[in-house]
N, C-alpha and C positions, 0 to 999 in steps of 0.2 A: 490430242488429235491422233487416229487411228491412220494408220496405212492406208487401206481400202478407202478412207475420207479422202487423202490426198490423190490417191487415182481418180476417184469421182470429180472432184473440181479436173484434176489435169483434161480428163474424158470430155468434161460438159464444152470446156473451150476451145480445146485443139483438133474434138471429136476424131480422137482414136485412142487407143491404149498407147499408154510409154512401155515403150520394149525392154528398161531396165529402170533400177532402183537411181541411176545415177541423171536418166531421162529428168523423171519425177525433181531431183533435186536441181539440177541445169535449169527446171522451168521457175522451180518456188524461188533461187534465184534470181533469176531476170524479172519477179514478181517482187521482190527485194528490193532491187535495183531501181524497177519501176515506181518506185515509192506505192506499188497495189498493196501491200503486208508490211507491218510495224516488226521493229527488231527482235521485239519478245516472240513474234510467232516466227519467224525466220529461223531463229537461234532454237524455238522448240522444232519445227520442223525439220532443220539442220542434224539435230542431236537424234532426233528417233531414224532418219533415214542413214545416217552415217552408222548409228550403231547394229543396223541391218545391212552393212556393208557398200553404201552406196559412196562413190570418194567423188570429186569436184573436180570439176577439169582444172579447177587454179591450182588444186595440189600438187598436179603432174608437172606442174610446173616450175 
């Protein structure tokens, strides 16, 4: 899955842009959580937005 994929899903449902890389993962997240996305995609989605720099607000923690 491409970047620009996960903005289009973010866009289609929140109908706006995520203002950062960490927005984008905060939301695939809480789509995790919500049992909407299985772990294999979470952990792929995880893996390409962290490696574009986006961190987790559980990190800071």
């Amino acid at each position: 899955m491409l970047i620009h994929e996960l903005i289009t899903i973010y866009e289609a449902e929140r109908k706006e842009s995520p203002k950062t890389l960490n927005d984008l993962l905060d939301y695939f997240q809480r789509k995790y959580i919500a049992e909407e996305i299985d772990i294999k995609s979470y952990r792929e989605i995880f893996n390409l937005l962290h490696q574009e720099g986006a961190t987790s607000a559980h990190e800071l923690i």
